[in-house]
N, C-alpha and C positions, 0 to 999 in steps of 0.2 A: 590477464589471467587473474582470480580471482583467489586470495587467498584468506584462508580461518584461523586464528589462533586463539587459543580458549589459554586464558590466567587463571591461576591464583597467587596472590598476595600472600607471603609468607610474613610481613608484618601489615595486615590487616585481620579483620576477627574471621575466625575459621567455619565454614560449614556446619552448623551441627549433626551429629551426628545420623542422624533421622531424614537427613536433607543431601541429595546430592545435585550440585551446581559449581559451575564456574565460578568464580569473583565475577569475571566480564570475559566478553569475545568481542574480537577485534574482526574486523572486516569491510576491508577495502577503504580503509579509513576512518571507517565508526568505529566508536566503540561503545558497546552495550553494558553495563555497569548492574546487575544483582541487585535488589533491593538488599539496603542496608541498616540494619536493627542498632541500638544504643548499644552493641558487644563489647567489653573493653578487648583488645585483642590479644593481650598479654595474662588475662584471666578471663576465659571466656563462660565459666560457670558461674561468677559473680554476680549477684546482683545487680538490677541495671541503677542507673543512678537517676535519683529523685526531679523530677519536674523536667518540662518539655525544653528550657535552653541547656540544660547539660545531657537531656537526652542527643535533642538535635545534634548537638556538637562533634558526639562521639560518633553517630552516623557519617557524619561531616568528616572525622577522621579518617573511618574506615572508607569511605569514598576515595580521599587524597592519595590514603595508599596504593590504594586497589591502580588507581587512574597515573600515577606515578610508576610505578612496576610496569604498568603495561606500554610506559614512555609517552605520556598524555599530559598534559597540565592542567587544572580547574578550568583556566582562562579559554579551554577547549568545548567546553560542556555545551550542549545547542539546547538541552534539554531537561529539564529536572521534574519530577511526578513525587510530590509527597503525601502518606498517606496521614491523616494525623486520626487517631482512637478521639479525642474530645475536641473537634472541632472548633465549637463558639471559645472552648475555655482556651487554648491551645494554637490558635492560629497567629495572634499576636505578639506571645512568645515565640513562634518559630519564625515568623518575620527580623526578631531582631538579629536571629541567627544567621540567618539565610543572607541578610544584607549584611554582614560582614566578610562574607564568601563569595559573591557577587555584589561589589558597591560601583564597579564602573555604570552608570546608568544608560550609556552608549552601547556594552555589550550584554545586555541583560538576555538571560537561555527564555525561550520559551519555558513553560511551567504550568503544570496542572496541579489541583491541592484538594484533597479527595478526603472526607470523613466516615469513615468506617466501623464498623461495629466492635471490632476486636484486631490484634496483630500477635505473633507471634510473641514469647516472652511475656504477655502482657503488657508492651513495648507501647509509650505513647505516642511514637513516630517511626516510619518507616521511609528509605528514599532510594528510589535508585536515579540512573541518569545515562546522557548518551550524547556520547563529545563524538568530536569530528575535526581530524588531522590532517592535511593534504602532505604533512613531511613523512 
């Protein structure tokens, strides 16, 4: 029997207002993870913070929460989709991010990294993701 459970992270960055979504939904072992903006989650009308490794990062926080709440680990992730606003300038910085969240080189997620015109906030990066639990 197949069951759905929709999250939200109550310390992860919240919904804005304008926008209605889950954090992630779980289902039947997946879990499907929200694209996630540089929010700080403890002030979310804040400004986001300057340049693409301390954007990533905070994405990168709000993931952990998100994927922790719903009883997931990083270590779970099959799948990661980033979208980055400045590509050429930007891809290098979020590499060095990205490999300190994934450094086992034996369990590396699939990963798509996609350059786009604009994101939300003016946001220079965007990520969601989709882990997979058999507990």
């Amino acid at each position: 029997m197949s069951s759905i459970v929709f999250h939200q992270s109550p310390t992860a960055a919240p919904p804005p207002p304008s926008a209605r979504y889950s954090h992630a939904v779980k289902a039947n072992g997946w879990l499907h993870v929200t694209g996630q903006l540089p929010v700080d989650p403890n002030a979310p009308d804040k400004p986001l913070p300057e340049g693409i490794e301390a954007q990533a990062k905070l994405c990168f926080h709000n993931i952990e929460q998100i994927v922790q709440h719903a009883g997931f680990a990083l270590s779970d992730t099959v799948f990661v989709r980033i979208y980055l606003r400045d590509f050429n300038a930007d891809y290098a910085g979020f590499n060095r991010v990205y490999d300190s969240y994934f450094d086992d080189a034996a369990r590396l997620p699939a990963r798509t990294t996609i350059g786009v015109a604009q994101l939300g906030r003016d946001a220079r990066v965007e990520i969601d993701a989709v882990l997979y639990s058999a507990r």
